[in-house]
N, C-alpha and C positions, 0 to 999 in steps of 0.2 A: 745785560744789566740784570744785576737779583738781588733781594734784600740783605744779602751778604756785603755787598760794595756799598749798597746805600746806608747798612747800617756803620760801615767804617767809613765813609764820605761825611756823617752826621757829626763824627769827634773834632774833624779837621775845622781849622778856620777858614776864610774864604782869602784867595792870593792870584795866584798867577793860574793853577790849572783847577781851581773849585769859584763859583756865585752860586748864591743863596737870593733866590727870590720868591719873595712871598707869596705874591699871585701871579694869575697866567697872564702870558704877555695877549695886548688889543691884535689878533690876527682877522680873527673872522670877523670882518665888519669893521676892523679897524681903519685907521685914517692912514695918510701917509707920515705924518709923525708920529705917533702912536706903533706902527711897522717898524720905521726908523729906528726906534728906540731898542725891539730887540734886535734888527740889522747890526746895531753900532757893539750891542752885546757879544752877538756872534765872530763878529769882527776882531774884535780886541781879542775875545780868546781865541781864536785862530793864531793871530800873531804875536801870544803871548810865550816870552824865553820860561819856557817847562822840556819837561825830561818824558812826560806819557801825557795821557787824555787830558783835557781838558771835559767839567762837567760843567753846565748850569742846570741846576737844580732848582725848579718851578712845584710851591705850594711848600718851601721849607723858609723857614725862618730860624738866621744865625740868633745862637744864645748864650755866646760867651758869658761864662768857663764853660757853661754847659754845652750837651749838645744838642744840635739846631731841633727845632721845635715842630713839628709834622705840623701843618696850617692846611693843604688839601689847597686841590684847584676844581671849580665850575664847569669850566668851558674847557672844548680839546682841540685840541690843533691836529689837522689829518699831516701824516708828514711829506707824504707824494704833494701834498699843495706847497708846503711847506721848502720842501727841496725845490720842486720848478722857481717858487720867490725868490730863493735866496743866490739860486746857479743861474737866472735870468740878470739878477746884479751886480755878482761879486766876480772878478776875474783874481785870478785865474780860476776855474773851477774846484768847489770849496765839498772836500769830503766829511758827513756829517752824519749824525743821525737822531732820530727826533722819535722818543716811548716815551709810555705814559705806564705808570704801575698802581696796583691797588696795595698803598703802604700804611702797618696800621689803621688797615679800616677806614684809610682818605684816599684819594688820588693824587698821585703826584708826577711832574713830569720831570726828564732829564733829553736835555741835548749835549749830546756827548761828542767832542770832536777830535780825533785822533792829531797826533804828529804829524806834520806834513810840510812840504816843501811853501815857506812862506818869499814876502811878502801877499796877503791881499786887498783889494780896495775894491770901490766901484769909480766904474768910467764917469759916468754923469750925477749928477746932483740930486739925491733921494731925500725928501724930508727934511731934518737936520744934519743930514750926513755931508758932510763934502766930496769933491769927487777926485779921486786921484792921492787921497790922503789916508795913510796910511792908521790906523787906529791900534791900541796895543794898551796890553791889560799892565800895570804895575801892581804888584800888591793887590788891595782890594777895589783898586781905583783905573778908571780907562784913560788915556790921553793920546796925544797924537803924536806918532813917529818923527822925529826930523829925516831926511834925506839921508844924513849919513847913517842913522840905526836901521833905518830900510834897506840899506846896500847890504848891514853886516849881518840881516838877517838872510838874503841871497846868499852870503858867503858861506852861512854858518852850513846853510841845510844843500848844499850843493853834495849831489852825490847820492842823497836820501832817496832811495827807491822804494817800490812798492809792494807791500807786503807780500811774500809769501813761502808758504809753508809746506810742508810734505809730511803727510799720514800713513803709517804703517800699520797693519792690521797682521798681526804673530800668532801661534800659538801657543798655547804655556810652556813651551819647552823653545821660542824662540825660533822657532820655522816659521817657511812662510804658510799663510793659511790657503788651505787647499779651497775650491769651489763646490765641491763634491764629501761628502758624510756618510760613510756607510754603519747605520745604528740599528739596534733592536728597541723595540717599545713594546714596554709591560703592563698592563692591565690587571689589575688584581679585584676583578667585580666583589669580591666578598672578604670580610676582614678576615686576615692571614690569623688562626689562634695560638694560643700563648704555646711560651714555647717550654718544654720539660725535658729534663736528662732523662736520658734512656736508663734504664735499669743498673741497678751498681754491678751487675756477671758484666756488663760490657763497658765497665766505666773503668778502666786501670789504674788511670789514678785517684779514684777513692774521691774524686770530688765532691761527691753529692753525701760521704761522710763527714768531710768537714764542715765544721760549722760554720767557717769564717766563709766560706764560699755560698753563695747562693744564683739560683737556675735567675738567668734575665729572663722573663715572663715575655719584653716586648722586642727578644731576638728574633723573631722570623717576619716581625713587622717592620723594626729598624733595618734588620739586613735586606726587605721586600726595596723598601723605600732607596736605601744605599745602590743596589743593583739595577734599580730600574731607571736611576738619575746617571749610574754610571755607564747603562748602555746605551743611552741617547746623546748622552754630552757634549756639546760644540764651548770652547771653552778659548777665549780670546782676549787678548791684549793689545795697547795701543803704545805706539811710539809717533811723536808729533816734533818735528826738526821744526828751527826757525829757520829759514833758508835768507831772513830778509837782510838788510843791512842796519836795522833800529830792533831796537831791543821792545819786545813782545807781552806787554802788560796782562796779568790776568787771563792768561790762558785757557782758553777750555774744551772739552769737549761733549758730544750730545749725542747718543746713540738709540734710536728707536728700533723695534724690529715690527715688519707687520707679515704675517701668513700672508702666503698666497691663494694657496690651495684648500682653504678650508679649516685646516688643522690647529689647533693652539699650540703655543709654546712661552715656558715660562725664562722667567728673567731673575736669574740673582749676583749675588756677589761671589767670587768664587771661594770667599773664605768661608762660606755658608753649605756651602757641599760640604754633604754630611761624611760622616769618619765611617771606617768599618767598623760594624759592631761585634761587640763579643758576647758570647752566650753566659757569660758569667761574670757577676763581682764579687769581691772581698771587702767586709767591713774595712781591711789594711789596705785596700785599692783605694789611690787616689781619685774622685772622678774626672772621667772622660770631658773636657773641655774645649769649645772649637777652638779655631783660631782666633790668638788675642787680635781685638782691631787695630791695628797702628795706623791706619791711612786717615783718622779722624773726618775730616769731612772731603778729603780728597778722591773719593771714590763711593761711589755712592748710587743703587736703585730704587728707585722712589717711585713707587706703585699708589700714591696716594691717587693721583688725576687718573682722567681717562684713558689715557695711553701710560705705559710705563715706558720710563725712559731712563738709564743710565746716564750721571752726571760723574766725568774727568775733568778735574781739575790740576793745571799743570803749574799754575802761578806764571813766576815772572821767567821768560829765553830770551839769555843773550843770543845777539845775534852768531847764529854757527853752532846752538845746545841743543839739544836734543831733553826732551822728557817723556819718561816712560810711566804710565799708568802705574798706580801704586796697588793692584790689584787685578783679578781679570774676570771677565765678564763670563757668565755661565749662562749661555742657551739649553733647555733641555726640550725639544720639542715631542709632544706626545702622540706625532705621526709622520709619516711620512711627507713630503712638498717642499716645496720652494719658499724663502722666507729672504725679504728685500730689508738692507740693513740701510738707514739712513745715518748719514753724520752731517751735524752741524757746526762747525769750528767756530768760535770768538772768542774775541781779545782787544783792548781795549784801544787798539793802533787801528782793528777794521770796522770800516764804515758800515756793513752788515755783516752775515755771517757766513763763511764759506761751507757749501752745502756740497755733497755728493753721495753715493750712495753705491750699494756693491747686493750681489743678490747669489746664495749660496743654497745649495737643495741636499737635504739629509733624503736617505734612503736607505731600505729594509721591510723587514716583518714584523707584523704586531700581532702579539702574543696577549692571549688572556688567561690568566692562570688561577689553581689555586693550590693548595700547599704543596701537593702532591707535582701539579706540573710545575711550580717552579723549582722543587729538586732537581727533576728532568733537567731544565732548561740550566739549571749548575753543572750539573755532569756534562752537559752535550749543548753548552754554549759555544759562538763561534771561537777562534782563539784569541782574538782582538780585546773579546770581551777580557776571557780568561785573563789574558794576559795585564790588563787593568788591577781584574780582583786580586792576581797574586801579587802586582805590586803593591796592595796596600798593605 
């Protein structure tokens, strides 16, 4: 869940897969009718006829036409107590999950409940709840199953299995990603200075007489920068299959990286690796421009918190689709070591997040240079590198 779904959950009215409730429900210290009340909650939307998640949404207040009103909740509900309550009374066992988020400066909660093979109830008599009766959301209103709508919710979801998915980790060119890096790392302790045409006996083509031409001044620092992100570079893409039989709400993905060894390494977008640069413009030269962004917020490194973390979003997979990252992630780590990549997949069918994680080690020499050796290191780089720089 992130302020992205909550703020498009906020337009929606309340029905079959959205409640809007103002305050937190009586848990901690509550009575057993007071429990009951949001049991009966959970219930309904469980076995409510919807196509994806069911949310309630605790400390919002609906406000048709507008939308629902941020109200904030007090009290927090732990969700491990929370789960034991509610898989201690409901059969068959009821997949859920219970956050709380700091929205607009309030807190608010969401218990989010995926698709799932229905009917549920509880065996014995809770509070106001009956037992053996089946409960079920209409519109914005709860009521109770008859026997026959209880059987054709068995019929309906017969077949419904249980999520899962398969994650591919590529290189930009669509292989598979190797486990092993062999990079160079560049070091530039003192600023690379400006840069100037050699003399016009060695300039043939008159450049530096024309006017419309002028010397780039920060060509040995742009090309310093361009060479030293292109010799370390681990640069990766994702491909995420639905393998399940129900279709996959809100896809995403979650990539951390953390050093093993000591060493840092940075995190961007690959449309943000820089271009090669050229030692000269013309007032008639268009300027140089990265890549336009077309992936809007579908691809995304956000260095704001403490850890950076890459944010894929794949939206909605049919079941049997595949989605491929609308961009690719760029490592460039600034030494040598082992760097353990974490993923967290969610989607609005799973009850947490499927997590795994894969661990890749770059290797090489690190070079410190300054203007002079990294000439050197142009002429008498490995060919790997070369071979890079002359493709751009």
């Amino acid at each position: 869940m992130n302020n992205e779904i909550l703020d498009a959950l906020r337009y929606k009215s309340e029905g079959t897969d959205l409640d809007f409730k103002q305050e937190q429900y009586r848990f901690a210290g509550g009575n057993e009718y007071e429990k009951s009340e949001m049991l009966k909650d959970i219930l309904a939307m469980a076995n409510a006829w919807r196509d994806g998640t069911g949310y309630i949404l605790l400390g919002l207040k609906e406000n048709r036409p507008h939308l629902a009103e941020v109200m904030g909740i007090t009290e927090s509900i732990d969700d491990s107590r929370l789960q034991q309550f509610v898989n201690m009374k409901v059969t068959p066992k009821l997949t859920f999950r219970y956050e709380e988020h700091l929205y607009e400066g309030k807190t608010v909660g969401v218990i989010a409940i995926p698709k799932q093979p229905r009917p549920f109830f509880i065996a014995t008599q809770y509070g106001k709840l009956k037992p053996k009766i089946v409960y079920v959301r209409r519109g914005s209103s709860t009521d109770e199953a008859d026997p026959l709508e209880a059987g054709k919710m068995m019929q309906a979801d017969i077949g419904r299995s249980d999520v899962k998915v398969d994650l591919s980790v590529l290189t930009s060119d669509n292989d598979n990603f190797a486990e092993t890096f062999e990079c160079s790392y560049l070091h530039f302790p003192d600023l690379l200075p400006d840069y100037v045409s050699p003399p016009e006996k060695h300039d043939p083509m008159h450049i530096r007489t024309l006017s419309i031409w002028h010397d780039n001044r920060d060509f040995w620092r742009e090309l310093g920068e361009f060479v030293r992100m292109k010799s370390a570079l681990v640069e990766m893409q994702f491909v995420l299959f639905n393998r399940s039989e129900v279709q996959l709400s809100n896809a995403k993905l979650e990539v951390t990286v953390e050093p093993l060894d000591g060493q840092s390494v940075e995190m961007l977008e690959g449309c943000d690796i820089p271009e090669m640069p050229k030692s000269h413009w013309s007032n008639l030269q268009l300027p140089s421009r990265a890549m336009m962004r077309l992936n809007g917020d579908r691809f995304e490194v956000n260095k704001d918190g403490t850890t950076t973390v890459c944010h894929v979003r794949f939206g909605a997979l049919l079941p049997g689709e595949q989605g491929r990252s609308a961009d690719t992630l760029a490592l460039v780590p600034l030494g040598p070591g082992r760097l353990r990549l974490r993923f967290r997949i969610l989607a609005g069918e799973l009850p947490a997040p499927i997590e795994m994680e894969r661990l890749l080690e770059t290797k090489g020499d690190v070079h410190s240079l300054d203007l002079d050796g990294f000439k050197t290191f142009l002429r008498e780089c490995p060919e790997r590198i070369r071979a890079v720089l002359v493709g751009e």
